[in-house]
C-alpha positions in Angstrom: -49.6 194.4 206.5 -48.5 192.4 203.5 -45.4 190.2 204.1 -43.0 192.2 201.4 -43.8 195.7 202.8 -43.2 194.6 206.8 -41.4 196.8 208.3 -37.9 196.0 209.9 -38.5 196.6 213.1 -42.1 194.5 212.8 -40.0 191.4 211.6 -37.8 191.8 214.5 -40.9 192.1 217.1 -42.7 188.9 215.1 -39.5 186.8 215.9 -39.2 187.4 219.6 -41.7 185.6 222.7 -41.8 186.6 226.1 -40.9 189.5 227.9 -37.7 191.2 226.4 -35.2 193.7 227.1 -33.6 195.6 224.6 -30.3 197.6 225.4 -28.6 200.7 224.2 -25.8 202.2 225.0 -22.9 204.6 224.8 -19.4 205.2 226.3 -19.8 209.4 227.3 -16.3 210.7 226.1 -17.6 213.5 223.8 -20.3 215.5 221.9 -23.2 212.9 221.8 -23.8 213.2 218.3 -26.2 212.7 215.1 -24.4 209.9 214.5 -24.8 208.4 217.9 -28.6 208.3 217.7 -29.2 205.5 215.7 -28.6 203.0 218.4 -30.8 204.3 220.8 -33.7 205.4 217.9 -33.5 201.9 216.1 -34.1 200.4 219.9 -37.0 202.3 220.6 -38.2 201.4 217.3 -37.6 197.9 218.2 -39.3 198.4 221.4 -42.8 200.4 219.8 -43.1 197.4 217.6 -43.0 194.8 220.3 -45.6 197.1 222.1 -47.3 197.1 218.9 -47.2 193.3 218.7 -49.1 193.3 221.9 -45.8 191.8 223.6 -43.7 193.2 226.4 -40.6 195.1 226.4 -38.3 197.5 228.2 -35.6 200.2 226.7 -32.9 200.2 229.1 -29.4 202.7 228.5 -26.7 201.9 229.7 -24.0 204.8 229.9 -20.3 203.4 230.0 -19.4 206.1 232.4 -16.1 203.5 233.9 -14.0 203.6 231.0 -11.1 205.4 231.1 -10.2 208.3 228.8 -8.2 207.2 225.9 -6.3 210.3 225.0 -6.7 214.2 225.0 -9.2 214.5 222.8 -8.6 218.4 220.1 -11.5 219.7 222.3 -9.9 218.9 225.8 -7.0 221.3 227.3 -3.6 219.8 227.6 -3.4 219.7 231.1 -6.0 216.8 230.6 -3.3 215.2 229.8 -2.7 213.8 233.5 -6.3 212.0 233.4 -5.7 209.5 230.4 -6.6 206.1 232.3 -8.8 207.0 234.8 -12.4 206.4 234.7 -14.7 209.2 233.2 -17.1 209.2 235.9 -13.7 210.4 238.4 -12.7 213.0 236.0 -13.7 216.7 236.6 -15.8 218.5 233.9 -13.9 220.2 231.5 -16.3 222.9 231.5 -16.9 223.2 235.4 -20.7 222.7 234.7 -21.2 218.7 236.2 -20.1 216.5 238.5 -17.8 214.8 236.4 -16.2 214.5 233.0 -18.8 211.5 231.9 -22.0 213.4 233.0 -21.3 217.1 230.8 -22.0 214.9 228.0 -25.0 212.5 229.2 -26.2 215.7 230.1 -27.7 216.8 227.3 -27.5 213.5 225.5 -31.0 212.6 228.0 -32.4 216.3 227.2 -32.4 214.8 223.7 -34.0 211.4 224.1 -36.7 213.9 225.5 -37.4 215.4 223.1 -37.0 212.2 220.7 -39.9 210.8 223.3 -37.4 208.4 224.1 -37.5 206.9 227.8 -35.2 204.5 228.7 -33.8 203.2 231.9 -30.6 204.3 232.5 -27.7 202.6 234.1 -24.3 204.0 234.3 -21.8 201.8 234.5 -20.0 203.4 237.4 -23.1 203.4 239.8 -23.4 199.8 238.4 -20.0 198.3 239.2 -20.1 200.4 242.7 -23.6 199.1 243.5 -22.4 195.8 243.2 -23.9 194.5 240.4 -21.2 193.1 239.1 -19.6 191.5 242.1 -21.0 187.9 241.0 -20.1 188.1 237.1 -16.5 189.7 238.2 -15.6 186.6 240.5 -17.0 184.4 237.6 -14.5 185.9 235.4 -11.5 185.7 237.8 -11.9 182.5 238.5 -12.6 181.6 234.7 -9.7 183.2 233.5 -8.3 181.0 231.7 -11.1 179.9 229.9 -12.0 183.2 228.6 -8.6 184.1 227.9 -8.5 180.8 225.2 -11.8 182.5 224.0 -11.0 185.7 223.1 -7.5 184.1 221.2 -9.9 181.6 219.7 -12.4 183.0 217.9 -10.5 186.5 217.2 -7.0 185.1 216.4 -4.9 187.7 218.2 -2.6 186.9 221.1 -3.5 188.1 224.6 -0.6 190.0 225.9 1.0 188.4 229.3 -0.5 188.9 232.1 -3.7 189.8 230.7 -6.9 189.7 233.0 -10.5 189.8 232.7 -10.5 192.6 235.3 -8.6 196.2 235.5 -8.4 197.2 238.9 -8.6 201.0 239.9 -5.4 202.0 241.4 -5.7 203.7 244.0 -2.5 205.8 243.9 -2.7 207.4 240.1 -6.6 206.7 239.9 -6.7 205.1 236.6 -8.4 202.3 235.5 -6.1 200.7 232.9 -2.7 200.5 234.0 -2.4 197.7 236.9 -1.8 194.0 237.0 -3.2 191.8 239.2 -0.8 189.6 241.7 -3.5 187.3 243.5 -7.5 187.4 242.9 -8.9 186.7 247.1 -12.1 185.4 245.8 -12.8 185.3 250.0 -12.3 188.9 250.4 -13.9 189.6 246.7 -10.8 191.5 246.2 -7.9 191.1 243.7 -4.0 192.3 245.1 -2.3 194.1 242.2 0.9 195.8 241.1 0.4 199.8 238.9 2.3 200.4 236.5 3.1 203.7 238.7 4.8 201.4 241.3 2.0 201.4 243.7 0.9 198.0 244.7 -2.6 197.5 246.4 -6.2 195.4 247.1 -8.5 196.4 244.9 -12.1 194.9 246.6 -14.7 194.5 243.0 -17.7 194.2 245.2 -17.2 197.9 245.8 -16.5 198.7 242.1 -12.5 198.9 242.5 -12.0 198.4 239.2 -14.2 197.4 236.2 -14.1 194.0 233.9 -12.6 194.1 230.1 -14.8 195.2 227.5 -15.1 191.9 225.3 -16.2 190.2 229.0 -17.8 193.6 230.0 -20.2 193.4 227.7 -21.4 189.5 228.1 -21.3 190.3 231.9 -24.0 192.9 231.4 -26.2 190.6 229.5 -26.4 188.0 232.0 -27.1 191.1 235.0 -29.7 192.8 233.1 -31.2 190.0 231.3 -30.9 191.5 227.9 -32.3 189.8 225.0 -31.9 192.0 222.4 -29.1 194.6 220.9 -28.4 196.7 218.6 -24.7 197.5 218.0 -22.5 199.2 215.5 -21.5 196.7 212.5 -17.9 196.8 213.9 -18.6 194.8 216.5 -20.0 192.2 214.6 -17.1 191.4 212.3 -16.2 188.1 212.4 -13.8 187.7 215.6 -15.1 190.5 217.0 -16.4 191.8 220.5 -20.0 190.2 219.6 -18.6 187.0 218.5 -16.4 186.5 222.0 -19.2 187.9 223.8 -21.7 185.2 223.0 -19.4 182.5 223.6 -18.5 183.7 226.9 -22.2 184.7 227.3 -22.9 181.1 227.2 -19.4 178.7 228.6 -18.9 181.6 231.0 -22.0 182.8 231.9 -24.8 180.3 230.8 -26.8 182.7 229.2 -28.2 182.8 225.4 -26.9 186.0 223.5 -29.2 189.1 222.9 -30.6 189.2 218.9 -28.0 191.0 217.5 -28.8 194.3 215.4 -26.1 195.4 213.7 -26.3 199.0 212.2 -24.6 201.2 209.8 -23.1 203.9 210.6 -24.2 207.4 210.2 -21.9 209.2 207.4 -21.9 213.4 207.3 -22.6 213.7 203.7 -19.0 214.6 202.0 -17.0 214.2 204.9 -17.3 210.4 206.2 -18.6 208.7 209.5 -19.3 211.0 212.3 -16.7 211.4 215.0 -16.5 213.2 217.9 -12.6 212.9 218.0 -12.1 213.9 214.4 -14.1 216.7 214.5 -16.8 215.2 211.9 -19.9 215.7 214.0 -23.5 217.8 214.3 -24.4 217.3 218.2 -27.8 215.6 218.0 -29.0 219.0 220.2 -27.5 221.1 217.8 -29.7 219.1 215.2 -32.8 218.9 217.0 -32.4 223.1 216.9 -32.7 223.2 213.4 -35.4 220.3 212.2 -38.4 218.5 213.6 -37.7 215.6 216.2 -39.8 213.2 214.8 -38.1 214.1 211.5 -34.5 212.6 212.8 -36.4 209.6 214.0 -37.7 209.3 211.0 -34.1 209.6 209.0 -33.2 206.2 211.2 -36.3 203.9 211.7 -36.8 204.5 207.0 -33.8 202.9 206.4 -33.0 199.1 207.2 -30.4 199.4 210.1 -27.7 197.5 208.5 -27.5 200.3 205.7 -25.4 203.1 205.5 -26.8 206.3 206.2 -25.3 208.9 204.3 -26.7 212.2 206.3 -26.7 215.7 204.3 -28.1 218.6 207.0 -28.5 221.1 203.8 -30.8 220.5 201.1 -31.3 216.7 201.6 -32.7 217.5 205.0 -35.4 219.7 203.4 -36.2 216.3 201.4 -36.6 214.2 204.4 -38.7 216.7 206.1 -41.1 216.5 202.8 -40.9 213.3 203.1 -41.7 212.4 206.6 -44.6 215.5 206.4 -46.8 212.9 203.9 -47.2 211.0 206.6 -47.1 207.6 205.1 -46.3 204.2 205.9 -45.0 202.1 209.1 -41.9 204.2 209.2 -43.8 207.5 209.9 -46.0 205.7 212.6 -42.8 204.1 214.2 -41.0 207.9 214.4 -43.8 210.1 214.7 -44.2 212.2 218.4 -47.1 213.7 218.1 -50.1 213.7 216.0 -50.3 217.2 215.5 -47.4 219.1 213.5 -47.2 222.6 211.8 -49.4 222.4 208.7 -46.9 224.5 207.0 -44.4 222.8 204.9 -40.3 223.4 205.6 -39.6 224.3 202.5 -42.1 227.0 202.3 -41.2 228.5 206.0 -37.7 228.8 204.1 -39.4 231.3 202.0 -41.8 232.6 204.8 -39.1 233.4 207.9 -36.4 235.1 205.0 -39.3 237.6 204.1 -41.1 238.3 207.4 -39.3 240.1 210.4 -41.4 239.4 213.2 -44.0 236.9 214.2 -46.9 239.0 213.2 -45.4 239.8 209.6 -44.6 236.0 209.5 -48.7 235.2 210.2 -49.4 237.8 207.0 -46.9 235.7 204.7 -48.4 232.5 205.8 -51.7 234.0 205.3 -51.5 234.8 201.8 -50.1 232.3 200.9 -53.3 230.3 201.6 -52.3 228.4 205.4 -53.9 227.6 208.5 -52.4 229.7 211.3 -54.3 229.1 214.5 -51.6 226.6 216.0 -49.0 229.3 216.8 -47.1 227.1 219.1 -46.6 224.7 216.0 -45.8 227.8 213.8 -43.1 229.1 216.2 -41.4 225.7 216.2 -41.3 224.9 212.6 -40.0 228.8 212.3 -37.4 229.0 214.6 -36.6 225.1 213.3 -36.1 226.5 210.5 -34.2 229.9 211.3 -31.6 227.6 213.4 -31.5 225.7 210.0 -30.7 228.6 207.3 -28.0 229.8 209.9 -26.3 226.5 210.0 -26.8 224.3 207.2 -28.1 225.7 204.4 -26.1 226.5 201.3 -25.6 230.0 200.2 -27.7 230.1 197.2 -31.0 229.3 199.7 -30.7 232.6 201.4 -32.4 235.6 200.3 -33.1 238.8 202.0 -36.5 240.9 200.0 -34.4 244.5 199.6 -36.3 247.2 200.9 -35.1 249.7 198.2 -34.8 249.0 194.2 -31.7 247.1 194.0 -28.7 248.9 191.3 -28.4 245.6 190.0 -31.9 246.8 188.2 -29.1 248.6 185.7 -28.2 245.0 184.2 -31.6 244.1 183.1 -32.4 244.6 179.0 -35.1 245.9 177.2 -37.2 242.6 177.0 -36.8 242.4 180.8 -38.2 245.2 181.7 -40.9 244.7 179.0 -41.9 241.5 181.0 -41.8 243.4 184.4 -44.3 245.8 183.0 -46.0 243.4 181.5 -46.4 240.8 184.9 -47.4 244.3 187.0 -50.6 244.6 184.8 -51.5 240.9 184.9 -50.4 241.1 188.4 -53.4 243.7 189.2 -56.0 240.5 189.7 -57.9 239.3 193.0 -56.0 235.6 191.9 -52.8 235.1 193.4 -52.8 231.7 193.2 -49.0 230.0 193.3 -49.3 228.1 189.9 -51.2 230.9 188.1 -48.8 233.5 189.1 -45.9 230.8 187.7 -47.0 230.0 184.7 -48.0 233.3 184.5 -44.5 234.4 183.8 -43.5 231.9 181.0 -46.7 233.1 179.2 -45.0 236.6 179.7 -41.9 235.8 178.5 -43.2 234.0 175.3 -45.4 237.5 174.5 -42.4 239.4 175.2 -39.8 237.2 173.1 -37.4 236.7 175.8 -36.1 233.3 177.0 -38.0 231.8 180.2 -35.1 232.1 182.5 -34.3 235.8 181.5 -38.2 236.5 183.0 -37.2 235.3 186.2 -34.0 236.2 186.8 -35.6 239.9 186.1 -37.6 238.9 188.9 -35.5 237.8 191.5 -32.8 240.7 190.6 -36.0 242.8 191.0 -36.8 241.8 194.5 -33.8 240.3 196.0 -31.0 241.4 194.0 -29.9 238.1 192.9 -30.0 236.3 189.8 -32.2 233.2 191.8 -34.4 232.7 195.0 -37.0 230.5 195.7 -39.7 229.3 193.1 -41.2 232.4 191.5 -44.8 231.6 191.7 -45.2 230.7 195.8 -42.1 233.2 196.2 -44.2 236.0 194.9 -47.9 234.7 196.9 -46.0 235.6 199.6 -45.5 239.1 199.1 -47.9 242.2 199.8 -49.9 242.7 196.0 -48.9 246.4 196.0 -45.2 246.1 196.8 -44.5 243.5 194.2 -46.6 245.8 191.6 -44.9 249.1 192.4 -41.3 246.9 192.5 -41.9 245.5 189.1 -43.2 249.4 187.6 -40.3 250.9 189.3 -37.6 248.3 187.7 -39.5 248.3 184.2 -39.0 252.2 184.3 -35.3 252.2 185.0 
C-alpha cells in the first residue's frame, strides 16, 4: 500500500503495539441514530485494521445507562416530567416494551450493530457501577477530591460551583441521581453520607452502585477499569479545556494511567437541516436507515471519509451516489466496510426503475431479465428491492417516482405533430430483436433529428407516453425494461391521437 493512499484507519493500527482496547460508547436517552453510528463504525474500522495488522484488539461498548434524564424530551409524555434526575436504567419504558427507559433504545441500537456485523462487548454503566467495578476508582476520587477539583478549574477555566464532588450519590428518597450533596465520604464503610436537595438525607454505599462518579472523572475512571487504549469521541470533547483534556490529566495524577489515542470525529450533518439530534427532532434512526439501503453501504459512508471531517449525509439522491460508489468495489475503504462478499448484482439505481414498473416478485424477475441481469441470487434480489422500496417511500424526491399507466394517459392531448411523428417513428425502429440500453437511447436523438424536433421534445413524448409525466428515468434502460409489444402499441396508440 503506498504511503500517500494509507488508509486512516491503517495509519492508526501502524502506530499502536500490544494488545489494545478500543471503546465506543453512547448515553441511551433517545432514537439511536444515523448520526450516532460513526463512533461505533469508525471503532470497528479501527479494530479490522489492527486485526489486519496481524495485532490484537477488542471492541468493547459501553452504554451510559446511569445518567440521569436531562429534561422531557418532545417525544416523552409530560408526566415524564417527575423522572428528570434519576438514572435511565430506573426509569420505566415510555413505550411499556423493556425493562427500563435506557434499554427501549439499546434495544434496537444492538439489532443494528448486527446487521452492521458489528460485535462488541457491551457494558452498561449501571450493571458496571452495581457490580462494583467502580468501587476502587470512586474511593480514588473521594479521597482525591481536591486534586481533581483544581483539575477540572485548571485546564477548562470555569469555576466549580461549592460543594462540588466527584461523585453524585443516588438518593434514595426521590431516586435521582443528580440532586444530592455529600456531608462525609466513610471511605471504611465505602459509603458517602449526603443531604438531597428533596430534604432527605442518607448513606449512599458506591460499592453497591449508590450513585455514579461525574462525567469529566467518569470517563478517566473507565479507562483505567477497562484498560482502554484507544477512543474515538465526538470533536466536542476534544476542544481545548474540554472533557478529554481533564480526562487525561486525571487519567494520569489521579489514576496513573496513560490516555487512550484520541479519535476525534465529525459529526454527522442531515443534508439541509444540520447535525443530527434526537432532541431536536433532526434525525433518521440508524434502523430506519438500514430499511432503506445496504449495510455495508452506511459503513461505507463513515470508514471513506477521514473521521475528523464533517459528514454532510443526504438520504435522497446522494445516497443513490454512495451506493454506486461503494458497488465498484474499490479501495481499502470498501474492504474495511464491506459484510459480505456476495451482494445483488443489480445496481440501486436501476432497481429504482425495476420495483416502480414490476408489481410482484415474478414481474420484478421479467424486468431484471430484460434488461440483461443475473437473477439466480433471489435472496440478494429481495433485499436490494425491498431496500429500495423502503427508500422511494421515505427519502426519495418526488420527481424519482414514476408509476408505468396502464391506460393511454390524456396528457397524450398536449403532444404536437413532430411528437407524435417521432413516436411513430421509434415504434418502427422499435420492431428489432436489439434492445440494447444505449442503442435504444441514442436511438431517440437520431429520431428526433429525422423528425426536426428538439431532443428533449422526443423524450418528454416519451415519458408523457408511458408515465404521464414530462420526465422519468433515463429513456434508453427505462424503456429495456419494458415488454417490446407494450411499448410498441403505447407509442402507435399516442402517435394516432
Amino acid at each position: 500500500m503506498e504511503e500517500a493512499h494509507i488508509h486512516w484507519a491503517d495509519v492508526v493500527a501502524r502506530a499502536v503495539e500490544g494488545k489494545q482496547v478500543i471503546a465506543t460508547g453512547i448515553t441511551p436517552s433517545g432514537d439511536i441514530h444515523v448520526g450516532n453510528m460513526r463512533e461505533v463504525v469508525t471503532g470497528d474500522a479501527i479494530f479490522r485494521a489492527i486485526g489486519d495488522a496481524e495485532k490484537t484488539a477488542r471492541l468493547i461498548y459501553i452504554a451510559d445507562t446511569y445518567d440521569p434524564l436531562r429534561t422531557v424530551y418532545p417525544f416523552l409524555p409530560a408526566a415524564y416530567k417527575k423522572y428528570v434526575g434519576m438514572p435511565l436504567s430506573e426509569i420505566p419504558d415510555p413505550f411499556g416494551c423493556c425493562s427500563s427507559y435506557a434499554e427501549h433504545y439499546l434495544r434496537p441500537f444492538s439489532e443494528s450493530l448486527g446487521e452492521l456485523d458489528i460485535a462488541p462487548e457491551v457494558y452498561r454503566a449501571d450493571r458496571m457501577y452495581k457490580e462494583g467495578l467502580y468501587t476502587n476508582a470512586t474511593k480514588i476520587a473521594l479521597e482525591q477530591h481536591n486534586l481533581i477539583a483544581d483539575i477540572i478549574e485548571s485546564v477548562s477555566k470555569r469555576k466549580l460551583p461549592a460543594g462540588w464532588s466527584p461523585y453524585n450519590p443516588l438518593c434514595e428518597r426521590c431516586r435521582r441521581i443528580s440532586a444530592a450533596q455529600i456531608i462525609e465520604h466513610v471511605p471504611a464503610r465505602t459509603a458517602v453520607r449526603y443531604r438531597c436537595d428533596c430534604g432527605a438525607e442518607g448513606v449512599a454505599d458506591y460499592s453497591r452502585g449508590q450513585g455514579k462518579l461525574a462525567w469529566r472523572v467518569d470517563w478517566p475512571a473507565r479507562w483505567k477499569i477497562l484498560g482502554v487504549t484507544i477512543e474515538p469521541f465526538g470533536k466536542d470533547h476534544a476542544v481545548a479545556g474540554g472533557s478529554y483534556d481533564t480526562g487525561q490529566r486525571i487519567s494520569r495524577e489521579v489514576y496513573g494511567y496513560a490516555p487512550p489515542v484520541p479519535i476525534p470525529y465529525g459529526h454527522i450533518h442531515l443534508k439541509g437541516r444540520g447535525k443530527m439530534s434526537s432532541s431536536k427532532g433532526v434525525t433518521i434512526s440508524i434502523q430506519e436507515m438500514l430499511e432503506s439501503a445496504p449495510a455495508d453501504v452506511l459503513r461505507y459512508m463513515i470508514i471513506k471519509t477521514k473521521p475528523e471531517k464533517l459528514i454532510d449525509f443526504d438520504p435522497g439522491l446522494g445516497l443513490l451516489t454512495l451506493v454506486d460508489e461503494f458497488d465498484r468495489g474499490e479501495g481499502r475503504a470498501f474492504e474495511l466496510s464491506r459484510i459480505s462478499e456476495q451482494g445483488c448484482n443489480v445496481p440501486f439505481r436501476h432497481m429504482v426503475t425495476a420495483v416502480q414498473i414490476a408489481h410482484n416478485c415474478d414481474e420484478l424477475v421479467e424486468v431484471l431479465r430484460r434488461s440483461g441481469y443475473e437473477t439466480t441470487d433471489m435472496t440478494a434480489l429481495r433485499r436490494r428491492a425491498q431496500n429500495v422500496r423502503n427508500w422511494l417511500d421515505r427519502f426519495a424526491p418526488p420527481f424519482v417516482k414514476f408509476e408505468v399507466q396502464r391506460t393511454l394517459p390524456v396528457q397524450v392531448k398536449t403532444l404536437t405533430a413532430g411528437q407524435k411523428k417521432a413516436l411513430e417513428k421509434l415504434a418502427k425502429a422499435l420492431e428489432t430483436d436489439s434492445w440494447d440500453p444505449e442503442w435504444l437511447h441514442n436511438e431517440v436523438y437520431n429520431i428526433s433529428e429525422q423528425v426536426g424536433i428538439h431532443s428533449k421534445e422526443a423524450f418528454k413524448a416519451i415519458y408523457i407516453s408511458l408515465l404521464a409525466k414530462t420526465s422519468g428515468p433515463r429513456a434508453g434502460w427505462f424503456l429495456a425494461t419494458l415488454d417490446p409489444e407494450f411499448v410498441i402499441a403505447r407509442f402507435r396508440e399516442a402517435a394516432a391521437t
